[in-house]
C-alpha positions as CSV (number, residue, x, y, z in Angstrom):
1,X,149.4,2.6,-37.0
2,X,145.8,2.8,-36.1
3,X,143.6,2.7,-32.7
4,X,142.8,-0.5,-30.9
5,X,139.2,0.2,-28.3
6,X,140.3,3.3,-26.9
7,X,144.3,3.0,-27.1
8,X,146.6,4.6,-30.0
9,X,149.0,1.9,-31.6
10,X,152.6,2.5,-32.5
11,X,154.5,0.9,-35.0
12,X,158.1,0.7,-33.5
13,X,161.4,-0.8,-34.8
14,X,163.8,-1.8,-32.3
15,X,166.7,-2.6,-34.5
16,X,166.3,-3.2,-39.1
17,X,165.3,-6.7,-38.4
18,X,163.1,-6.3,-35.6
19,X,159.6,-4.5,-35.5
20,X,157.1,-4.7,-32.4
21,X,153.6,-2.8,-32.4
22,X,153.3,-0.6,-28.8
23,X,149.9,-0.2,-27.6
24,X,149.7,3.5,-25.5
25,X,146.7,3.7,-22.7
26,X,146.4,5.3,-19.6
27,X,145.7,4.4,-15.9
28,X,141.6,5.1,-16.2
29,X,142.0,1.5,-17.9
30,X,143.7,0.1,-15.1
31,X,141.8,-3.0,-15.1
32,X,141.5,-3.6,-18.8
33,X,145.7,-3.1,-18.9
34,X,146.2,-6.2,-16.2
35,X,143.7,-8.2,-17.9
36,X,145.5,-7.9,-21.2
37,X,149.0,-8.5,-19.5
38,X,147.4,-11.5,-17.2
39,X,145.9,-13.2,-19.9
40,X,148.7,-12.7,-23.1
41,X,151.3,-13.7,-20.9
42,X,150.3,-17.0,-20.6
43,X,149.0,-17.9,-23.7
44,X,151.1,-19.0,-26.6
45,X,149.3,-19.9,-29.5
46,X,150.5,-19.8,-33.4
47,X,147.0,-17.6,-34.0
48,X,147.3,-15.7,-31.7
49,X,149.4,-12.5,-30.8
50,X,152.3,-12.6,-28.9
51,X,152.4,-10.1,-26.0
52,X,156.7,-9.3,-25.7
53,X,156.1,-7.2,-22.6
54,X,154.6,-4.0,-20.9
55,X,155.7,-0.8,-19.4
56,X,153.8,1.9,-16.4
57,X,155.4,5.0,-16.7
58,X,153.6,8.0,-14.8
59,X,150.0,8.0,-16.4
60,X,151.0,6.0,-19.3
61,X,150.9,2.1,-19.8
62,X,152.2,0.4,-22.8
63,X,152.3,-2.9,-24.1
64,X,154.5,-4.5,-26.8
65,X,153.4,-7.2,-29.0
66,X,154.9,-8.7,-31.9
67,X,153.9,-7.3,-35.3
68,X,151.3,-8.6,-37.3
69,X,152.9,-7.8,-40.8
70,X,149.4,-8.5,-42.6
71,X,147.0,-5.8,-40.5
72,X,145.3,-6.2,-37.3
73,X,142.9,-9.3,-36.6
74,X,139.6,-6.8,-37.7
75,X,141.8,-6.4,-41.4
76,X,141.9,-10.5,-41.3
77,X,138.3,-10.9,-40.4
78,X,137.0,-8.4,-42.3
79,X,139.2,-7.5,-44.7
80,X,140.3,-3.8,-45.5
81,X,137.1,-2.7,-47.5
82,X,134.7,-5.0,-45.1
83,X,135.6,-8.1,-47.4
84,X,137.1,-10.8,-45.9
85,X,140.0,-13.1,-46.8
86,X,139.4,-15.6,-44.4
87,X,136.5,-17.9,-45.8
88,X,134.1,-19.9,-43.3
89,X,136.0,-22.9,-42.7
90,X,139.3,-21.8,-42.0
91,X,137.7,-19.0,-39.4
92,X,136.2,-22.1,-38.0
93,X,139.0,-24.6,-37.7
94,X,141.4,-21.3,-36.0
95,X,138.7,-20.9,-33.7
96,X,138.3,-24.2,-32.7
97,X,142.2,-24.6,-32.4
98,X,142.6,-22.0,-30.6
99,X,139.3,-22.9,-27.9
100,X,141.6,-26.1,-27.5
C-alpha cells in the first residue's frame, strides 16, 4: 500500500469480508515498535485506528490494524493532490474529541 516513517505497509485480506493493513519494521526501531503497541492498545477511539495486534518474528516486527478504506490519515488531512477534504472545523472538533 504505501510507506508509513520508515516501515512498508501491506494491504492483507484475511478472509472476502475481512481486510487489515500490516505494518513491516525491523528491530533497529525497537523502541518506536513498543511505543506504538503500548499506546494503540489502549486507546479506542471512533477517529482513531484500531491496532488488532502485533507479531516479532526473527528481525521482523509487524503490526496489524484495521483498514482505513478511505487512505491513510496524511490522504484525510491533506488530501491526495495536497487538497484537503477535511475543512477547519471538523479537523478541529476531531481533535478536540479525540484530546478528551
Amino acid at each position: 500500500m504505501g510507506e508509513s516513517g520508515s516501515r512498508l505497509v501491506y494491504r492483507a485480506s484475511l478472509d472476502e469480508h475481512f481486510k487489515a493493513a500490516v505494518k513491516k519494521g525491523d528491530s533497529s526501531a525497537d523502541r518506536e515498535f513498543e511505543n506504538e503497541v503500548s499506546w494503540l492498545s489502549k486507546i479506542r477511539h471512533q477517529n482513531i485506528i484500531k491496532l488488532l495486534g502485533y507479531c516479532i518474528h526473527g528481525e521482523s516486527r509487524f503490526l496489524v490494524y484495521e483498514m482505513m478504506e478511505n487512505g491513510s490519515l496524511e490522504t484525510q488531512l491533506h488530501g491526495p493532490n495536497h487538497g484537503s477534504s477535511l475543512n477547519w472545523h471538523l479537523r478541529l472538533r476531531i481533535a478536540v474529541d479525540v484530546a478528551k
